[in-house]
C-alpha positions as CSV (number, residue, x, y, z in Angstrom):
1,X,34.4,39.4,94.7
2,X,36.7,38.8,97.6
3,X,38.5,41.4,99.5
4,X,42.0,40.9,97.8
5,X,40.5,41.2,94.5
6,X,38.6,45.1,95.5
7,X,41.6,46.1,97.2
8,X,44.2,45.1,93.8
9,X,41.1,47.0,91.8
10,X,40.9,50.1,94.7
11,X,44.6,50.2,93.9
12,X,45.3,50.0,90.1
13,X,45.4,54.0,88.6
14,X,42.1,54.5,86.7
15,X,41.0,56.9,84.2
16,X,37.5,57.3,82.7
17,X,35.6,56.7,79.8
18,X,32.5,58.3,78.9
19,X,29.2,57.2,76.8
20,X,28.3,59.1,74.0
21,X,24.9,58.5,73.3
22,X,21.7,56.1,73.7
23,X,20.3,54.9,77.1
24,X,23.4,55.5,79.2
25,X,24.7,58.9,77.3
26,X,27.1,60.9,79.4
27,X,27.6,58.3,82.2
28,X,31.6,58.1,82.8
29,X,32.8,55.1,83.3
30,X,36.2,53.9,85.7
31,X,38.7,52.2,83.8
32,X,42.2,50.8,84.6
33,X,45.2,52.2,83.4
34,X,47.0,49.5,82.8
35,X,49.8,48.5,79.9
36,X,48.1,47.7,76.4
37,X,44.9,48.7,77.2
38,X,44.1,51.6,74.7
39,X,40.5,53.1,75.0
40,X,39.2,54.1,71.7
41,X,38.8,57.8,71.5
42,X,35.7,60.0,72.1
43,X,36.4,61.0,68.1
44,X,36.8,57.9,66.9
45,X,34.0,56.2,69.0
46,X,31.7,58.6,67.5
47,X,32.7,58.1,64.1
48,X,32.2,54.4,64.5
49,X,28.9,54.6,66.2
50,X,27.7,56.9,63.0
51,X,29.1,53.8,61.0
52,X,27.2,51.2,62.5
53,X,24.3,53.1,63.4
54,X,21.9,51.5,60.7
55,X,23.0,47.6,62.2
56,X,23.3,48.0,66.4
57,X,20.1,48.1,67.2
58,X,18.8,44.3,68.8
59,X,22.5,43.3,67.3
60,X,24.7,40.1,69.4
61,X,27.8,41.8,69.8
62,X,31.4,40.4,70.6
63,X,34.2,42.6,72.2
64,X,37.4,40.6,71.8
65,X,39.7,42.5,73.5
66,X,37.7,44.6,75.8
67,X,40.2,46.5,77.8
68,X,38.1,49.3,78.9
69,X,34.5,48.1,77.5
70,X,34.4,51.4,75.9
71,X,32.9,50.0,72.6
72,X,30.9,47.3,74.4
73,X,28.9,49.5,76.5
74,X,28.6,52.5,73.9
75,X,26.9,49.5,71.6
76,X,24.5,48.6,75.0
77,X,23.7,52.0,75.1
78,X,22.8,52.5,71.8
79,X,20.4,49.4,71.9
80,X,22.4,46.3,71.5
81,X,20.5,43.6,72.5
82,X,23.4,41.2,73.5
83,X,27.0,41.8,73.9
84,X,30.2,39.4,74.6
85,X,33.4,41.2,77.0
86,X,36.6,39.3,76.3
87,X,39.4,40.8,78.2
88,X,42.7,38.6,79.6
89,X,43.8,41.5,82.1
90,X,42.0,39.9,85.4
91,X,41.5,43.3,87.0
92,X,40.4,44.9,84.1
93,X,37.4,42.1,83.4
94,X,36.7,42.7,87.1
95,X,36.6,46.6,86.5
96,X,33.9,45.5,83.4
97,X,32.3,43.9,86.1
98,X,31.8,46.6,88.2
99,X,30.8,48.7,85.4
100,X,28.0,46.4,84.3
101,X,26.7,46.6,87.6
102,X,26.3,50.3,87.9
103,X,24.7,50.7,84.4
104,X,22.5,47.5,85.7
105,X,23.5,45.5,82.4
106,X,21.9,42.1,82.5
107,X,22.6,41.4,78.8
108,X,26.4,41.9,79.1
109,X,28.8,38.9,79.5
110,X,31.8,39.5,80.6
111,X,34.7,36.6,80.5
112,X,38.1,36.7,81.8
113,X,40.3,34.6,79.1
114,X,42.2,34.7,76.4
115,X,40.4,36.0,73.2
116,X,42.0,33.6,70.8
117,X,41.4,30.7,73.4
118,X,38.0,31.2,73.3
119,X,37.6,31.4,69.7
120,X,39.0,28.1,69.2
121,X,36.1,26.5,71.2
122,X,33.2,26.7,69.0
123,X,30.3,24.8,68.9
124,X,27.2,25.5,66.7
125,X,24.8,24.3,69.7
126,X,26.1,26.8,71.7
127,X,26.8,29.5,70.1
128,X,24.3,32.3,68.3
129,X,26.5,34.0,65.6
130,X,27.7,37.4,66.1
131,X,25.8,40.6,64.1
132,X,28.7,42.9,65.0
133,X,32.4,42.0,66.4
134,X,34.9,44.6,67.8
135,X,38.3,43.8,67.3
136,X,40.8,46.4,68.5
137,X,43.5,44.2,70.1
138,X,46.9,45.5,72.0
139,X,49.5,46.8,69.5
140,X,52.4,45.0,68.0
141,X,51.1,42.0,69.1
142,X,49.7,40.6,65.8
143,X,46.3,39.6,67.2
144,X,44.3,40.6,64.2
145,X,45.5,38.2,61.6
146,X,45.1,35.6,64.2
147,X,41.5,36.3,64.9
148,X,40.1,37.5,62.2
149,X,40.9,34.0,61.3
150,X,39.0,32.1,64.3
151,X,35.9,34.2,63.8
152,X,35.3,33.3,60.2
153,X,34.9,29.7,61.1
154,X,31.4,29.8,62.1
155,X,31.3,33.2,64.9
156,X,29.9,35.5,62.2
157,X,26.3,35.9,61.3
158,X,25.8,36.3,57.5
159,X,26.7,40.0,56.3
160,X,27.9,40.8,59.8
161,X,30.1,43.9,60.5
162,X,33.6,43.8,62.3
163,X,35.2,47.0,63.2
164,X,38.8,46.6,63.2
165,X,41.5,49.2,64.6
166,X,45.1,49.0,64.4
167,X,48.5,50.7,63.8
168,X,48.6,53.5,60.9
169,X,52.6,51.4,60.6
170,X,51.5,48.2,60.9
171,X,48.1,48.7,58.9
172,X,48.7,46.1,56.2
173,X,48.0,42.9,58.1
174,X,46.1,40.3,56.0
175,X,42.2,39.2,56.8
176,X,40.1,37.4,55.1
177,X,39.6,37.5,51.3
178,X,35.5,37.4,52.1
179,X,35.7,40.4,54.5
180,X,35.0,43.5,52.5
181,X,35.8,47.0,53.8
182,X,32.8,49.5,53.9
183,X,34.9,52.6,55.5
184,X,38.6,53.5,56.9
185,X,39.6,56.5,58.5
186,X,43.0,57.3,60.1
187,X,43.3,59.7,63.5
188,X,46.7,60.5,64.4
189,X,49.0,56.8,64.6
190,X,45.4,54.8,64.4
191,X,43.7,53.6,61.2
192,X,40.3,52.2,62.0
193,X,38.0,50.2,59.5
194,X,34.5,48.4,59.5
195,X,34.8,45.2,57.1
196,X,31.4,43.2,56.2
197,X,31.6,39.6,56.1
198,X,30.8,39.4,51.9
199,X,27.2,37.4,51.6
200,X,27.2,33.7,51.1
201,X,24.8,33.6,48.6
């Protein structure tokens, strides 16, 4: 990383995040405070987590809109085997950078782009399907409908989970008629929900 880019990241206002549980519980994390990134709440992490606790273990995971990395590294914690940053903000992928190098992640990857970019380049000889997808995008953007879209053509593993957060106002957005919802729970304006891609067979 060149000097410019440690002195825009030295610079940008950060909060923190902290992780939970598993390998990494109680580390805090520094994360930019910049516009639309939103990190998912201890409360709601939690509640998550207890959702998917069955599935993470030795899952491929995909962040889509990473922003702080707060789901990302709470799965790597908890014993994801692989997991997938997308984040568009350059000096917020750099901060998920930095914070992969002081847990010493070396089955995180971390890519600055455009989430719906990179869903649109596919190939099955690349690609290992994804066990668990995060999808919490910025608000009032209409992301979701969008890539919910991209991932079912061929990103999803059979029976794999996708957690999806968006706004309590705005909560009616439509996904994908094979995408069945195992759980919803609402905290203040947030509704969050983990769908399962409905079995082929």
């Amino acid at each position: 990383m060149n000097q410019r880019k440690k002195q825009q990241i030295k610079n940008s206002p950060k909060g923190s995040i902290r992780i939970i549980a598993g390998k990494h519980r109680g580390r805090k994390l520094p994360v930019l405070m910049a516009a639309g990134l939103r990190p998912t709440t201890d409360r709601v992490k939690e509640t998550v987590f207890n959702w998917l606790m069955p599935y993470i273990q030795q899952s491929n995971c995909l962040d889509c809109f990473a922003g702080s990395g707060g789901l990302g590294f709470e799965a790597l914690s908890r014993g994801a085997q692989q997991l997938t940053f997308l984040e568009f903000n350059k000096a917020a992928a750099q901060q998920l950078k930095q914070n992969q190098a002081l847990l010493n992640l070396c089955n995180a990857t971390i890519v600055h782009t455009d989430a719906l970019s990179y869903l649109k380049t596919f190939s099955e000889k690349k690609r290992q399907p994804f066990d668990v997808v995060f999808l919490d995008p910025p608000f009032r953007k209409q992301f979701i409908e969008q890539t919910a879209l991209l991932l079912n053509q061929g990103w999803l593993a059979n029976n794999a989970l996708i957690y999806v957060e968006m706004e309590v106002d705005n909560n009616n957005q439509q996904l994908p008629e094979n995408w069945q919802m195992l759980k919803e729970k609402v905290a203040g304006q947030v509704v969050y929900r983990l769908y399962q891609l409905k079995d082929k067979s």
